[in-house]
Jmol script that loads the backbone (N, CA, C; Angstrom):
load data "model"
ATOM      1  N   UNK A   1       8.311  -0.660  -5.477  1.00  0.00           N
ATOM      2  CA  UNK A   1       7.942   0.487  -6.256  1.00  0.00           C
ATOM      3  C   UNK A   1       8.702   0.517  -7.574  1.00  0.00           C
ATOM      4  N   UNK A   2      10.169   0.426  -7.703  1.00  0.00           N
ATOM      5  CA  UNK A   2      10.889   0.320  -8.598  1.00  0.00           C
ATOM      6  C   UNK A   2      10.035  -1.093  -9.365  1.00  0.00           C
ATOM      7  N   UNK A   3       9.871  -2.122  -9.554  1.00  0.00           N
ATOM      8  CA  UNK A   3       9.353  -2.845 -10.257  1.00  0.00           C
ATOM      9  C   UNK A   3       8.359  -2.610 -10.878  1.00  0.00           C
ATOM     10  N   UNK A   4       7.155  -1.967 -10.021  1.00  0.00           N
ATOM     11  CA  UNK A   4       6.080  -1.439 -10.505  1.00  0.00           C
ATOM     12  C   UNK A   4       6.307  -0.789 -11.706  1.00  0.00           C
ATOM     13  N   UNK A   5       6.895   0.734 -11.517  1.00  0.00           N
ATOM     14  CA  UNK A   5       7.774   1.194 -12.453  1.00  0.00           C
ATOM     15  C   UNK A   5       8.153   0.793 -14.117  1.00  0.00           C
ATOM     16  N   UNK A   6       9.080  -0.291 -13.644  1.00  0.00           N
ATOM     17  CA  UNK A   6       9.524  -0.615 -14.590  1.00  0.00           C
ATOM     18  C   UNK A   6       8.794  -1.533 -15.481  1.00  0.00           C
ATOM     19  N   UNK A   7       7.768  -2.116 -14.422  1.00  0.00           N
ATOM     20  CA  UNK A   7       6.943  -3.131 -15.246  1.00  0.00           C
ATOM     21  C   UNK A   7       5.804  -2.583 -16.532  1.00  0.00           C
ATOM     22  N   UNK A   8       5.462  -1.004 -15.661  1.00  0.00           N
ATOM     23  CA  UNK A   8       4.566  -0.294 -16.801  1.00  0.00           C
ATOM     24  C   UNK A   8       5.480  -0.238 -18.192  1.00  0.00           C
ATOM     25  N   UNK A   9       6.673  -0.133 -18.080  1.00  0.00           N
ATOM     26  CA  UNK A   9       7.401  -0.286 -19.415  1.00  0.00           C
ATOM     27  C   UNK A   9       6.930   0.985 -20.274  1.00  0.00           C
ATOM     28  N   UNK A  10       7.012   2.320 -19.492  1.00  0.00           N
ATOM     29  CA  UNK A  10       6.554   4.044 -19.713  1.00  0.00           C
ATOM     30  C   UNK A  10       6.262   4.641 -18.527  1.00  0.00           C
ATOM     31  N   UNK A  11       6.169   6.035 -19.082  1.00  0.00           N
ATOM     32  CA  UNK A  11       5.894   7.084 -17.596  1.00  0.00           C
ATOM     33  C   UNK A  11       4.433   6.430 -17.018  1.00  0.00           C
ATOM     34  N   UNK A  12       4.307   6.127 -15.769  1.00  0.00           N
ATOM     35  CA  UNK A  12       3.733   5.795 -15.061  1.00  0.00           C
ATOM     36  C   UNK A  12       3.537   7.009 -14.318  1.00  0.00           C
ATOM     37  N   UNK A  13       1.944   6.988 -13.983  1.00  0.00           N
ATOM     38  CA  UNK A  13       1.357   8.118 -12.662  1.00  0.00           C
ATOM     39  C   UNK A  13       1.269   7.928 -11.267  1.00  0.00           C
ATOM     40  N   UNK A  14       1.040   8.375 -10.158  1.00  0.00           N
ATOM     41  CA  UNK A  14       1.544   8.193  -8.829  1.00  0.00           C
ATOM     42  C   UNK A  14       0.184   6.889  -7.952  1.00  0.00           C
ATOM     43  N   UNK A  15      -1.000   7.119  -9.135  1.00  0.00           N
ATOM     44  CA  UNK A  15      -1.892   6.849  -8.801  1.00  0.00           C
ATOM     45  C   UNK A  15      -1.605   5.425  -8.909  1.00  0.00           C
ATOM     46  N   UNK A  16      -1.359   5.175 -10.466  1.00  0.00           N
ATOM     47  CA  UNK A  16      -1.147   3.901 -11.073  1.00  0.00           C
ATOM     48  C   UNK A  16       0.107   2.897 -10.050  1.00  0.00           C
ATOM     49  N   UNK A  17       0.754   3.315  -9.687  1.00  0.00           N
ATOM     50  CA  UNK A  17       2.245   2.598  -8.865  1.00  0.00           C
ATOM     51  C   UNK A  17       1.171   2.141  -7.310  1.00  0.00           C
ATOM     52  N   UNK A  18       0.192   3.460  -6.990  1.00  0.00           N
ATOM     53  CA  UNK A  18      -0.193   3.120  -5.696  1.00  0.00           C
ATOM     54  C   UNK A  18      -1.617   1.993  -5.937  1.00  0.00           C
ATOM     55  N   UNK A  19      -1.932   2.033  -6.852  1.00  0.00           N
ATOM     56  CA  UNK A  19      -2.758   0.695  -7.571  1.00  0.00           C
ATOM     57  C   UNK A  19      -2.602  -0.711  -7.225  1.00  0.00           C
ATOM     58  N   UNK A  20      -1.283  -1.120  -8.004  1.00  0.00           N
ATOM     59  CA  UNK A  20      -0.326  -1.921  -7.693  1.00  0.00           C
ATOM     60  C   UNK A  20       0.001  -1.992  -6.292  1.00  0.00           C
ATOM     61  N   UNK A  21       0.214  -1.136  -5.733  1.00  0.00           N
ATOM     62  CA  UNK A  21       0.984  -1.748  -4.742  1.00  0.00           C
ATOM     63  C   UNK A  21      -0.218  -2.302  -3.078  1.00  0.00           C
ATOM     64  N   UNK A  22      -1.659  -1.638  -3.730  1.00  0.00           N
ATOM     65  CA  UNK A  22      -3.024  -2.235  -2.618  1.00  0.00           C
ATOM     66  C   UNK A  22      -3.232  -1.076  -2.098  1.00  0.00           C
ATOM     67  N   UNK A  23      -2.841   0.426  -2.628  1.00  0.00           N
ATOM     68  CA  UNK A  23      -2.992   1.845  -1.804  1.00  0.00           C
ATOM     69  C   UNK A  23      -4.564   2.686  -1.913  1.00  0.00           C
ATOM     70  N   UNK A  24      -5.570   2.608  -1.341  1.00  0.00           N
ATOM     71  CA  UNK A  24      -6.603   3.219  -1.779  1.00  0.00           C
ATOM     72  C   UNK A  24      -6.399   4.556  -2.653  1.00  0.00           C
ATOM     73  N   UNK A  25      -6.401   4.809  -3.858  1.00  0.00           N
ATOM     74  CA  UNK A  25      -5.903   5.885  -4.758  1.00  0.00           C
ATOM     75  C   UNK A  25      -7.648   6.892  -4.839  1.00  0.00           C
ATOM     76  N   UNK A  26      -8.140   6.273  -4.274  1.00  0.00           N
ATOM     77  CA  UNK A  26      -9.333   7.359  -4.377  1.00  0.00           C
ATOM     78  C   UNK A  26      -9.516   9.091  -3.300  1.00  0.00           C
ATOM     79  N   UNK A  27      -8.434   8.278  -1.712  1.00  0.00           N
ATOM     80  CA  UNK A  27      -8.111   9.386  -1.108  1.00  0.00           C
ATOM     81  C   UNK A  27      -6.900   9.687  -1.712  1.00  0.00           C
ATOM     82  N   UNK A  28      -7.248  11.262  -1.815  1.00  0.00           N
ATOM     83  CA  UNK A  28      -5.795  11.624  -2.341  1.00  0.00           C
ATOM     84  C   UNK A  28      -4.438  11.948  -1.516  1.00  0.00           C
ATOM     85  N   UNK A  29      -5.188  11.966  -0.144  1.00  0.00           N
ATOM     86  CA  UNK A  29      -3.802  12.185   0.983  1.00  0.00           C
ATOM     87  C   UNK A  29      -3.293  10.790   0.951  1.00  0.00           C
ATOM     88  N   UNK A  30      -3.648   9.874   0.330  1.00  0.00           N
ATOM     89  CA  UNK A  30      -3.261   8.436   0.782  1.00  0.00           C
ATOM     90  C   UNK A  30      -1.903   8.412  -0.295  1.00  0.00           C
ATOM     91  N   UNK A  31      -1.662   9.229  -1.180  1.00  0.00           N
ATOM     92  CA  UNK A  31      -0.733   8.856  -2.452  1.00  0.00           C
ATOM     93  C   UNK A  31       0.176   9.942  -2.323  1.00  0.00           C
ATOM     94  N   UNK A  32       0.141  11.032  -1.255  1.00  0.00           N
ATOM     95  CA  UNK A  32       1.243  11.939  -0.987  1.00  0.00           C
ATOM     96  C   UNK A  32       2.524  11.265  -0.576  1.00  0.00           C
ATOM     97  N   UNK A  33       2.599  10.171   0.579  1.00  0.00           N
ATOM     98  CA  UNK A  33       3.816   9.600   1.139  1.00  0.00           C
ATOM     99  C   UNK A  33       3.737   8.566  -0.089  1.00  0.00           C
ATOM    100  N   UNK A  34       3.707   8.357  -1.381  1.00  0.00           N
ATOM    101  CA  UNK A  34       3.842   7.528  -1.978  1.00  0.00           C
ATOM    102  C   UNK A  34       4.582   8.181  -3.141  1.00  0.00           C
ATOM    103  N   UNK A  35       3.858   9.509  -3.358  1.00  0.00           N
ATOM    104  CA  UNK A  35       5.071  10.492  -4.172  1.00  0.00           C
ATOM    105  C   UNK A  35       6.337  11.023  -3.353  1.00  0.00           C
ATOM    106  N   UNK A  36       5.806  11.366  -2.033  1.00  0.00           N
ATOM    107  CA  UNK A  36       7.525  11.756  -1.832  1.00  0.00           C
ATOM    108  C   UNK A  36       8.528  10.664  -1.909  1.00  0.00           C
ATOM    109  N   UNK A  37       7.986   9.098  -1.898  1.00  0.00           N
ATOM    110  CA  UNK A  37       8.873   8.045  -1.706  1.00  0.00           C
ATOM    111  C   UNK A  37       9.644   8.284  -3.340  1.00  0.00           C
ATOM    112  N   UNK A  38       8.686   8.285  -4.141  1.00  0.00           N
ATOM    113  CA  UNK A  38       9.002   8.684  -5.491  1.00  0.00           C
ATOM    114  C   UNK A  38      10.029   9.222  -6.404  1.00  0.00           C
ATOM    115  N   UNK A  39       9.572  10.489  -5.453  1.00  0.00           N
ATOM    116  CA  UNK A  39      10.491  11.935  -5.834  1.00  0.00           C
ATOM    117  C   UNK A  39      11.858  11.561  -5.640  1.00  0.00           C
ATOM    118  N   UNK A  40      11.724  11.096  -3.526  1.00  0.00           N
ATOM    119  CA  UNK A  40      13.252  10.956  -3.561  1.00  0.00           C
ATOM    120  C   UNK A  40      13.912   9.806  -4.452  1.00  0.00           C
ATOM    121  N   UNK A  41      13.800   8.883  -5.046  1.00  0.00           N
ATOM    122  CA  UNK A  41      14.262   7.805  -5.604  1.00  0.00           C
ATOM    123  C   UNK A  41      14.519   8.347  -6.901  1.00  0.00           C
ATOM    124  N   UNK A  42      13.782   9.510  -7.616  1.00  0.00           N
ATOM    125  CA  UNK A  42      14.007  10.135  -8.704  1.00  0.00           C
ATOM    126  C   UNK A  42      15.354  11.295  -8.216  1.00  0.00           C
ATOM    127  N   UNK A  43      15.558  11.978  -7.048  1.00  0.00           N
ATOM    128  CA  UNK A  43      16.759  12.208  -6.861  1.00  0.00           C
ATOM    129  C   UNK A  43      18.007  11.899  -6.631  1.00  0.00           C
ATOM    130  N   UNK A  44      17.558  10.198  -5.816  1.00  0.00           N
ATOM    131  CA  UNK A  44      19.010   9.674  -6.011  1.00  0.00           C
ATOM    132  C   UNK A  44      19.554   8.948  -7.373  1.00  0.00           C
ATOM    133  N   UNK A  45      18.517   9.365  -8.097  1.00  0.00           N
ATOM    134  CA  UNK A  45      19.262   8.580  -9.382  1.00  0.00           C
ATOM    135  C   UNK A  45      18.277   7.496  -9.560  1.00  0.00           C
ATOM    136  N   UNK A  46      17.290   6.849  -9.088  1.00  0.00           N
ATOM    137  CA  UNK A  46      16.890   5.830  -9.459  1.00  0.00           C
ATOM    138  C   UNK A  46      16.017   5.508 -10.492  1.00  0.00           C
ATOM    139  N   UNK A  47      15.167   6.930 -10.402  1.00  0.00           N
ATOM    140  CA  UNK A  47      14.052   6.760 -11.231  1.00  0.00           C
ATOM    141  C   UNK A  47      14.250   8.231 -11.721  1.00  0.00           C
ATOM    142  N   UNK A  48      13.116   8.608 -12.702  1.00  0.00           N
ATOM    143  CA  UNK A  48      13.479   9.641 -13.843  1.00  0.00           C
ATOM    144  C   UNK A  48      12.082  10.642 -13.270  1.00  0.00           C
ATOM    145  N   UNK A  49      11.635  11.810 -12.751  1.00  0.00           N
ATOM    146  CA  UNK A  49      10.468  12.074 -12.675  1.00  0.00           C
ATOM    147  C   UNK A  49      10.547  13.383 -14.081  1.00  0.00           C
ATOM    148  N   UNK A  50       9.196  12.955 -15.021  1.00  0.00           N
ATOM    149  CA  UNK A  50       8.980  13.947 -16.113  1.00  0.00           C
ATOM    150  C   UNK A  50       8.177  14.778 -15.504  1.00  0.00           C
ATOM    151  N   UNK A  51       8.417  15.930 -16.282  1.00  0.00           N
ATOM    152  CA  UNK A  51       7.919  17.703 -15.923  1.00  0.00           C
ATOM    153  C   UNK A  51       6.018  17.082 -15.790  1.00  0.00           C
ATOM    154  N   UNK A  52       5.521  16.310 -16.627  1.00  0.00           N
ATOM    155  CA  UNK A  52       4.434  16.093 -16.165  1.00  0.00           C
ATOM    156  C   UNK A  52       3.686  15.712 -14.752  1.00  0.00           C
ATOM    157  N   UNK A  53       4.748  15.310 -13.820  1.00  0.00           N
ATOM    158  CA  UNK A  53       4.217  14.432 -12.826  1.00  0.00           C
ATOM    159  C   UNK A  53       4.472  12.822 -13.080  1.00  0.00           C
ATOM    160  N   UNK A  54       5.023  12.159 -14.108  1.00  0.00           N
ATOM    161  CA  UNK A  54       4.936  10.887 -14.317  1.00  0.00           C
ATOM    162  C   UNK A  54       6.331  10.111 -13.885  1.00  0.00           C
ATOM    163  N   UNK A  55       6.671   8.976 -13.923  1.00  0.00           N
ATOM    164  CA  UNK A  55       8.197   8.770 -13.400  1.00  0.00           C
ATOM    165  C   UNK A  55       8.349   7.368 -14.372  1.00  0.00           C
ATOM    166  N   UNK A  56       9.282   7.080 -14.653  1.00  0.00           N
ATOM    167  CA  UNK A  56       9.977   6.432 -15.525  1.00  0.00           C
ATOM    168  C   UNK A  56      11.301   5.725 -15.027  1.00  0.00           C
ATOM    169  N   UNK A  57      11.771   4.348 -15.359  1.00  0.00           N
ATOM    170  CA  UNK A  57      13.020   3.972 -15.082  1.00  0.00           C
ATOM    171  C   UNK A  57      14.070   5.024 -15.490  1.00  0.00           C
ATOM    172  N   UNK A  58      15.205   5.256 -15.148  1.00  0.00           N
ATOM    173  CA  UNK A  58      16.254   6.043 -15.564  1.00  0.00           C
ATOM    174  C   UNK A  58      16.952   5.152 -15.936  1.00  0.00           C
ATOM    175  N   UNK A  59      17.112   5.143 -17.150  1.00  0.00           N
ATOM    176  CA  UNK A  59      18.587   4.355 -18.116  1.00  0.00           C
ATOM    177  C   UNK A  59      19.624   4.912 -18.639  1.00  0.00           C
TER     178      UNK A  59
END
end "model"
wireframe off; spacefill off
backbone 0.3
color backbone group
């Protein structure tokens, strides 16, 4: 996920990461356990989540 991320090289959407990674993004319950994986990684510091919904490397 972190690569994904970083590879967009900008805020990236939850949809776009679950793209990448082979996640059917058309159900939308399918991309919930893919944002909370998200979120938390944006709380421990890893990743940056913007007020939009989008997430970003944290530098």
């Amino acid at each position: 996920m972190l690569q994904v991320v970083q590879a967009a090289g900008g805020p990236v959407m939850v949809k776009d990461v679950g793209a990448e990674l082979g996640i059917d993004v058309v159900v939308p319950g399918r991309l919930e356990p893919l944002r909370g994986k998200l979120s938390k990684l944006a709380v421990r510091g890893w990743l940056h989540k913007l007020p939009n919904g989008t997430f970003t490397i944290r530098e």
